[in-house]
BATORMI-21733 format. One record per residue: residue number from 1; residue in one letter; chain; x, y, z of N, C-alpha, C, O, CB in turn. Coordinates in Angstrom, 3 decimals, always signed. Glycine has a CB too. Example, Ala and Ser with C-alpha at 12.3 -4.5 7.8 and 13.67 -1.06 7.14 Angstrom:
2
   k r c      npx      npy      npz     capx     capy     capz      cpx      cpy      cpz      opx      opy      opz     cbpx     cbpy     cbpz
   1 A A  +13.190   -5.690   +7.800  +12.300   -4.500   +7.800  +13.200   -3.300   +7.800  +14.236   -3.319   +8.465  +11.308   -4.473   +9.046
   2 S A  +12.850   -2.250   +7.080  +13.670   -1.060   +7.140  +12.900   +0.030   +7.870  +13.409   +1.138   +8.039  +14.084   -0.598   +5.725
***
This chain:
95
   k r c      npx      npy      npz     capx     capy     capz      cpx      cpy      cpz      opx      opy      opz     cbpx     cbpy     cbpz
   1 X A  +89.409  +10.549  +79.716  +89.853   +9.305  +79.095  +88.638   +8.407  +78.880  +87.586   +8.268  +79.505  +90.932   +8.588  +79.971
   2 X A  +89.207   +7.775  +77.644  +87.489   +6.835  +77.771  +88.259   +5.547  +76.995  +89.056   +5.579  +76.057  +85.576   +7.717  +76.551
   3 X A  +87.667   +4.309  +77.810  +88.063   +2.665  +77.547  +87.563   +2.241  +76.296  +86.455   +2.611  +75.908  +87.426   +1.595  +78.651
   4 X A  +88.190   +1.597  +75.726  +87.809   +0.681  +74.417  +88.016   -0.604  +74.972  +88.831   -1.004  +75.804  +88.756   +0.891  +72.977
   5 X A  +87.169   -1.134  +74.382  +87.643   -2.978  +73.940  +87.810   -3.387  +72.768  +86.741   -3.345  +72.160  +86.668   -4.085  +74.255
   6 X A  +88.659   -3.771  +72.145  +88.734   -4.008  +70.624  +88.717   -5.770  +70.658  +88.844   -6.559  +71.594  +90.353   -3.204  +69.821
   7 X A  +88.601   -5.877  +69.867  +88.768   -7.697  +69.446  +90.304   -7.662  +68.823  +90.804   -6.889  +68.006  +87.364   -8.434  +67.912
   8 X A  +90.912   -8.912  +69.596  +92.138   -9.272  +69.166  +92.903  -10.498  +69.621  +93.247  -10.925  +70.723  +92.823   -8.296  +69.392
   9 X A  +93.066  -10.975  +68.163  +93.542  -12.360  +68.201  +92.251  -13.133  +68.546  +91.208  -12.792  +67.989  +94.772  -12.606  +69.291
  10 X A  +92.256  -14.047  +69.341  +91.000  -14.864  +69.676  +90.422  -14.260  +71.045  +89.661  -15.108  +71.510  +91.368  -16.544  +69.843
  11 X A  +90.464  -13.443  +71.647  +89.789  -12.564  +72.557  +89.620  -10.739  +72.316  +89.453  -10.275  +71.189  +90.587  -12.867  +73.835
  12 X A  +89.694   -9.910  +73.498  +89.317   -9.211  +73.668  +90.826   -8.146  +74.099  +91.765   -8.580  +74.766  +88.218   -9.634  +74.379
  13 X A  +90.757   -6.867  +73.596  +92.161   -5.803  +74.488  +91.325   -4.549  +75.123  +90.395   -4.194  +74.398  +93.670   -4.923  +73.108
  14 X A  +91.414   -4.115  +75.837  +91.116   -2.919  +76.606  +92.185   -2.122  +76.467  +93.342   -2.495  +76.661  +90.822   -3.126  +78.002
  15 X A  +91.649   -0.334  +75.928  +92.704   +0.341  +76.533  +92.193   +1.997  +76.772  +91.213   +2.704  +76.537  +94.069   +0.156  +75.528
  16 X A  +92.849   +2.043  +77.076  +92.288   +3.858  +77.576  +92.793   +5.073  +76.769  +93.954   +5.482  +76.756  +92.905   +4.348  +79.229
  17 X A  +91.752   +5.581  +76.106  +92.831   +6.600  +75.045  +91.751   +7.805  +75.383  +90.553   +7.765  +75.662  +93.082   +6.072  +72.861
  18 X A  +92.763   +8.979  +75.227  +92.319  +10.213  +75.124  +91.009  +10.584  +74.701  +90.688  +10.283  +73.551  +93.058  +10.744  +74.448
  19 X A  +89.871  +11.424  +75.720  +88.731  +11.700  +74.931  +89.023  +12.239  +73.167  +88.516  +11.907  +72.096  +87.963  +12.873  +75.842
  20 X A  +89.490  +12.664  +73.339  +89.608  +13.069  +71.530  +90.110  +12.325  +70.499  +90.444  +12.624  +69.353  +90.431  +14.158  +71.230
  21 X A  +90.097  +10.990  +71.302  +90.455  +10.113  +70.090  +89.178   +9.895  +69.215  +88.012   +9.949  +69.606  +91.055   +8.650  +70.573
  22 X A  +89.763   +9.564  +67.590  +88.353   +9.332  +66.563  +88.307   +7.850  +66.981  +89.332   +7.210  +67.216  +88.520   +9.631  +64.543
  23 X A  +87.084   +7.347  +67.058  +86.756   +5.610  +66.784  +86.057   +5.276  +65.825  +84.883   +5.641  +65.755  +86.030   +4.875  +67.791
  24 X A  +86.634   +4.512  +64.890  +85.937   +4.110  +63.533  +85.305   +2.685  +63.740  +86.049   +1.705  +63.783  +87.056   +4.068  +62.221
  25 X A  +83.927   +2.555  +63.871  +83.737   +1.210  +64.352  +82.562   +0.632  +62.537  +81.424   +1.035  +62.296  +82.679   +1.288  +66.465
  26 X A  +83.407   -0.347  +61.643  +82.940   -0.444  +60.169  +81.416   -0.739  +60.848  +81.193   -0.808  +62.056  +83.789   -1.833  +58.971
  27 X A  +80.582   -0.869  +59.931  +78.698   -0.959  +60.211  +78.087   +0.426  +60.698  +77.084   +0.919  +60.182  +78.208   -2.196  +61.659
  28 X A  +79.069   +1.225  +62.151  +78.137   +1.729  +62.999  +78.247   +3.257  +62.694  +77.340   +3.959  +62.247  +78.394   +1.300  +64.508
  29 X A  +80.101   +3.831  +63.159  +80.622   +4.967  +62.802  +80.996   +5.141  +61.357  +80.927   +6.240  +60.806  +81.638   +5.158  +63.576
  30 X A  +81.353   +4.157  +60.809  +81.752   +4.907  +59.157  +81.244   +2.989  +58.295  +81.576   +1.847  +58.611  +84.477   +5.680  +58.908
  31 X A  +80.256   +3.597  +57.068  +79.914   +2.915  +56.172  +80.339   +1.683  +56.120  +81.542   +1.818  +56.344  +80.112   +3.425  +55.275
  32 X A  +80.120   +0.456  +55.957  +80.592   -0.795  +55.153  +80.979   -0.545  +53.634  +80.485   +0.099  +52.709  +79.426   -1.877  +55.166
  33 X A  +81.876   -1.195  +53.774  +82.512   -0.712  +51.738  +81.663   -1.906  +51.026  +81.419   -3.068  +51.352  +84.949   -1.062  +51.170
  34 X A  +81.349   -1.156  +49.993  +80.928   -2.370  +48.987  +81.234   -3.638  +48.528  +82.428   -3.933  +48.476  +80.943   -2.083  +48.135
  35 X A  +80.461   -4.399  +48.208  +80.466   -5.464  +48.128  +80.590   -6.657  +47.070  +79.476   -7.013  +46.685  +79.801   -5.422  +48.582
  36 X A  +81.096   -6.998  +46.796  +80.814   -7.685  +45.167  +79.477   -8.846  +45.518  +79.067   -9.243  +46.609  +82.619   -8.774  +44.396
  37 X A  +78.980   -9.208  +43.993  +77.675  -10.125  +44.524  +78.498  -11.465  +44.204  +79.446  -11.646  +43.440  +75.903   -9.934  +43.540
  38 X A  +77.953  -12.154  +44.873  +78.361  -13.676  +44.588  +79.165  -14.249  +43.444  +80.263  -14.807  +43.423  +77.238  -14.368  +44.468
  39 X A  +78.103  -13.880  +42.291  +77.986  -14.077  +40.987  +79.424  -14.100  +40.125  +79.946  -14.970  +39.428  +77.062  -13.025  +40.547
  40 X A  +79.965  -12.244  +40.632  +80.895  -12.149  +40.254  +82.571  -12.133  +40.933  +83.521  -11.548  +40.412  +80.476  -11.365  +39.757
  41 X A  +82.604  -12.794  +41.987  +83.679  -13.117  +42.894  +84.700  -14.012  +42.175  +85.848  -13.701  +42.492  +83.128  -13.805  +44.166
  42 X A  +84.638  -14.893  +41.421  +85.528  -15.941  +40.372  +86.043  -14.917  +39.810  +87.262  -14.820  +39.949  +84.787  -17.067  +39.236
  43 X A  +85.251  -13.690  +38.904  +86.141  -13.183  +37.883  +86.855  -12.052  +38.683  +88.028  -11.840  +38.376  +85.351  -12.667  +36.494
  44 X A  +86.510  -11.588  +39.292  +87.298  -10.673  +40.547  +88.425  -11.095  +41.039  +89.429  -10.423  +41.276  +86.566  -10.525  +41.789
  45 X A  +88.190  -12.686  +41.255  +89.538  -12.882  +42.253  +90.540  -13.174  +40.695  +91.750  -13.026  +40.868  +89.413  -14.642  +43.778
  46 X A  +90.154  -13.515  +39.439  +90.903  -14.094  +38.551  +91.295  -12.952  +37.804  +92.335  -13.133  +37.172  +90.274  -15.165  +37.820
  47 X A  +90.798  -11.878  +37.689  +91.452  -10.776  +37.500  +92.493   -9.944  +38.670  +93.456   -9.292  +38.266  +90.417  -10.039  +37.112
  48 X A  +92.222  -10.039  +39.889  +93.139   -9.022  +40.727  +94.415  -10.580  +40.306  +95.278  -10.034  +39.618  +92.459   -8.450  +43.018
  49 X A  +94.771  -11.975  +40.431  +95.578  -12.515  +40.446  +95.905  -11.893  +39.013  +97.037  -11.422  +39.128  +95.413  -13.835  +40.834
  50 X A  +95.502  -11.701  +37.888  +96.397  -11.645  +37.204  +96.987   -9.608  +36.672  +97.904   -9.284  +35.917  +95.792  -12.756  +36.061
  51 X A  +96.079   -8.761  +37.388  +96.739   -7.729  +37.449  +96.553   -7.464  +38.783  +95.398   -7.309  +39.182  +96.421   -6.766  +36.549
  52 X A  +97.669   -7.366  +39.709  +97.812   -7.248  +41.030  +97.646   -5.574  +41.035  +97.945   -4.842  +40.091  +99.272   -7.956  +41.625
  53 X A  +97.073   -5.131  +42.380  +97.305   -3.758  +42.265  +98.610   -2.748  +42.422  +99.304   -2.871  +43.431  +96.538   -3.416  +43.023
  54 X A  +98.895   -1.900  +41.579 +100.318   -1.301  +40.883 +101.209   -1.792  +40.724 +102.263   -1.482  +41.279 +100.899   -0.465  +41.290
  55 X A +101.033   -2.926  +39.730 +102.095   -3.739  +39.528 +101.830   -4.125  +37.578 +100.901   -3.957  +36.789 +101.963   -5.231  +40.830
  56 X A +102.566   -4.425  +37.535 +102.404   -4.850  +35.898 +101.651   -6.606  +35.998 +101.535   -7.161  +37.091 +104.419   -4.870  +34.935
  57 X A +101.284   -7.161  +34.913 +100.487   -8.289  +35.247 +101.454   -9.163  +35.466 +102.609   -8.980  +35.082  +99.486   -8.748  +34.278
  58 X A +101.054  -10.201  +36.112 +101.551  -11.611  +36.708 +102.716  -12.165  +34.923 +103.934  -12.160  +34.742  +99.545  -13.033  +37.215
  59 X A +102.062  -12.382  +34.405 +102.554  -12.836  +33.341 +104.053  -11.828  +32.732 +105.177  -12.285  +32.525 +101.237  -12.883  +32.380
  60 X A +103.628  -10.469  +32.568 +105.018   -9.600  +32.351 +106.256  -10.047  +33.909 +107.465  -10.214  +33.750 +104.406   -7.446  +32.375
  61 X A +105.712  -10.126  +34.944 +106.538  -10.384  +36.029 +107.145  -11.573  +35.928 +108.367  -11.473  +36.037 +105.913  -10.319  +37.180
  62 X A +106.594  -13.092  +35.695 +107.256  -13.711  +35.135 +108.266  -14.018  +33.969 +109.224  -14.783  +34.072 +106.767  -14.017  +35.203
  63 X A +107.888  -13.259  +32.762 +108.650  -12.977  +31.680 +110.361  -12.454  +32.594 +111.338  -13.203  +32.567 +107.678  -11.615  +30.621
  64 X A +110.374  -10.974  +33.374 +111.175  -10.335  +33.755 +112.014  -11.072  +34.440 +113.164  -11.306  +34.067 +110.758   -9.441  +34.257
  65 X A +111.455  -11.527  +35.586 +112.222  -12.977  +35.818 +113.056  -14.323  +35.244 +114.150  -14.875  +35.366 +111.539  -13.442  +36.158
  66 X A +112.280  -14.410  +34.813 +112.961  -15.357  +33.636 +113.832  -14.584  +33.028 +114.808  -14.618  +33.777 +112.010  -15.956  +32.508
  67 X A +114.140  -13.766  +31.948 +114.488  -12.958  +31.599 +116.251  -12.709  +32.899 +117.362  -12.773  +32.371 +113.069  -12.012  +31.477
  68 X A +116.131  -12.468  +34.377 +116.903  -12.399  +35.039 +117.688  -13.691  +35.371 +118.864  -14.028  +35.233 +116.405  -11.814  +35.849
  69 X A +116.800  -14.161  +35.764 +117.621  -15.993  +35.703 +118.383  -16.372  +34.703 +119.255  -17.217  +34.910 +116.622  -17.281  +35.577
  70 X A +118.153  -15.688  +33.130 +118.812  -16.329  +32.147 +120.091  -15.744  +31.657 +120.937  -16.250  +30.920 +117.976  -16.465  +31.151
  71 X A +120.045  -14.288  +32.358 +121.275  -13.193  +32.118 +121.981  -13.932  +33.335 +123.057  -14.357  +32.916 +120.919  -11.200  +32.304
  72 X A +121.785  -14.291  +34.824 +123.042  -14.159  +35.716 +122.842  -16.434  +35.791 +121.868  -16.835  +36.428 +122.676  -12.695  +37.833
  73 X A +123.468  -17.163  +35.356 +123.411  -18.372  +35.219 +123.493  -18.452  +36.762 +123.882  -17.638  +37.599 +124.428  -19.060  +34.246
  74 X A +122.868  -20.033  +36.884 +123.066  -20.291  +38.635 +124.993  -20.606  +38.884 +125.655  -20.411  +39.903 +121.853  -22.203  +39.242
  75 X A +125.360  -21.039  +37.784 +126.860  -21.270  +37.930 +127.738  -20.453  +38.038 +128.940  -20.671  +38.194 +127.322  -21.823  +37.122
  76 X A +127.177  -19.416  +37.960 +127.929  -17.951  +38.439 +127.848  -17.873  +39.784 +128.773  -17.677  +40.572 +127.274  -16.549  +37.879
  77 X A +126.635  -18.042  +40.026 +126.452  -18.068  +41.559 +126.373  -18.746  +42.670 +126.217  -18.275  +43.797 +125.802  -17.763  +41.758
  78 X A +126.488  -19.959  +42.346 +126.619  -20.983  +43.336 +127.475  -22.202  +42.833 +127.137  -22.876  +41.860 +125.227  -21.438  +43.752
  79 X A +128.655  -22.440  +43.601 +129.542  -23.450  +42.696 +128.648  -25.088  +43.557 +128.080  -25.265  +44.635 +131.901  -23.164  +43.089
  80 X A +128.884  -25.756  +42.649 +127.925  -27.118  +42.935 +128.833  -28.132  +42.739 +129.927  -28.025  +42.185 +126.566  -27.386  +41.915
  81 X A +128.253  -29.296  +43.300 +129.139  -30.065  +43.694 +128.949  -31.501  +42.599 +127.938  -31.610  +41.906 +128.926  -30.247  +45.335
  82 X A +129.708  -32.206  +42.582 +129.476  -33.795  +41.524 +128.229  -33.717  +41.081 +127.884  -33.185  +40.025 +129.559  -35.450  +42.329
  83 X A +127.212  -34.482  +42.236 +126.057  -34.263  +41.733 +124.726  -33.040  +42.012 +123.583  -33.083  +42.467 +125.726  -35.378  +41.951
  84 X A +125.545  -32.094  +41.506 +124.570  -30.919  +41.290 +124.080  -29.885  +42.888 +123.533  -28.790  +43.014 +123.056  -31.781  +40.555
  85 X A +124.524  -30.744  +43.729 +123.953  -30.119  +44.964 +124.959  -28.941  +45.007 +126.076  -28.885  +44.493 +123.917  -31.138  +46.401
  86 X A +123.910  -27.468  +46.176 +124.858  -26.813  +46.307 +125.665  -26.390  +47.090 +125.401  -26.716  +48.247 +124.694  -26.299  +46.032
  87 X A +127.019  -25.482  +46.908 +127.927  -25.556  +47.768 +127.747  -23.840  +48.279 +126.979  -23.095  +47.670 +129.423  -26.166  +47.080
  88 X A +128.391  -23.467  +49.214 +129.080  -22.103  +49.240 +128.864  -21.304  +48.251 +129.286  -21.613  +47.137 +130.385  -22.153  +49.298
  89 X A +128.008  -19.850  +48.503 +127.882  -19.035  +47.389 +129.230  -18.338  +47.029 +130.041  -18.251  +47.951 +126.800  -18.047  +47.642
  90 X A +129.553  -17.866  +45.903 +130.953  -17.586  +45.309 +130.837  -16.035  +45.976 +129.844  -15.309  +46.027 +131.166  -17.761  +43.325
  91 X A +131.751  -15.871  +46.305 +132.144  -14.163  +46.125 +133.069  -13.507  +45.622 +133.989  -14.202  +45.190 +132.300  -13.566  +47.066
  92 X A +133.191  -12.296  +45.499 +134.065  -11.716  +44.452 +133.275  -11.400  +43.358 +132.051  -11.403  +43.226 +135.167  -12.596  +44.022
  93 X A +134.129  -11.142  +42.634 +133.529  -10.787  +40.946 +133.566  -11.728  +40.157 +134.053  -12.855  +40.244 +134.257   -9.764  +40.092
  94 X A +132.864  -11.055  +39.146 +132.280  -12.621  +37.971 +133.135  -11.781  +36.908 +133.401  -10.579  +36.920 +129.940  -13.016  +37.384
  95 X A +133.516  -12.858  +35.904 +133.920  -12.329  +34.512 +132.720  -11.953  +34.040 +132.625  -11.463  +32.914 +134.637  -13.317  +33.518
***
């Protein structure tokens, strides 16, 4: 058996695992992943926001949405009261 200490949360965990466990420690046992340079971090982060990874872009996702909100009305689904607040969601079936 052989002890680890890992970092966790705002201190330290110990635990004892099997000699044949693998330990991946990033810097020492396996590579640092690449890096973007400074320069280009704005257009990086402004591209993953607007195509998230395996997803269609931000903008088609909103469309679809919308798109859903406008097929099932909120008055189908939530009966509201005088002034607009809401009540009890309906159940049963909708015409």
């Amino acid at each position: 058996m052989k002890q680890l200490a890992f970092e966790y949360g705002a201190g330290v965990m110990e635990a004892m695992l099997p000699d044949s466990t693998d330990v991946f420690i990033p810097g020492e046992t396996v590579k640092d992943p690449e890096s973007l340079p400074e320069e280009k971090l704005e257009e990086a982060y402004k591209e993953s926001l607007s195509h998230p990874i395996g997803m269609e872009t931000l903008t088609e996702l909103v469309k679809r949405i919308g798109s859903l909100q406008r097929s099932k009305p909120w008055s189908l689904l939530f009966r509201t009261g005088s002034r607009g607040e809401s009540k009890r969601p309906v159940t049963g079936s909708f015409p």
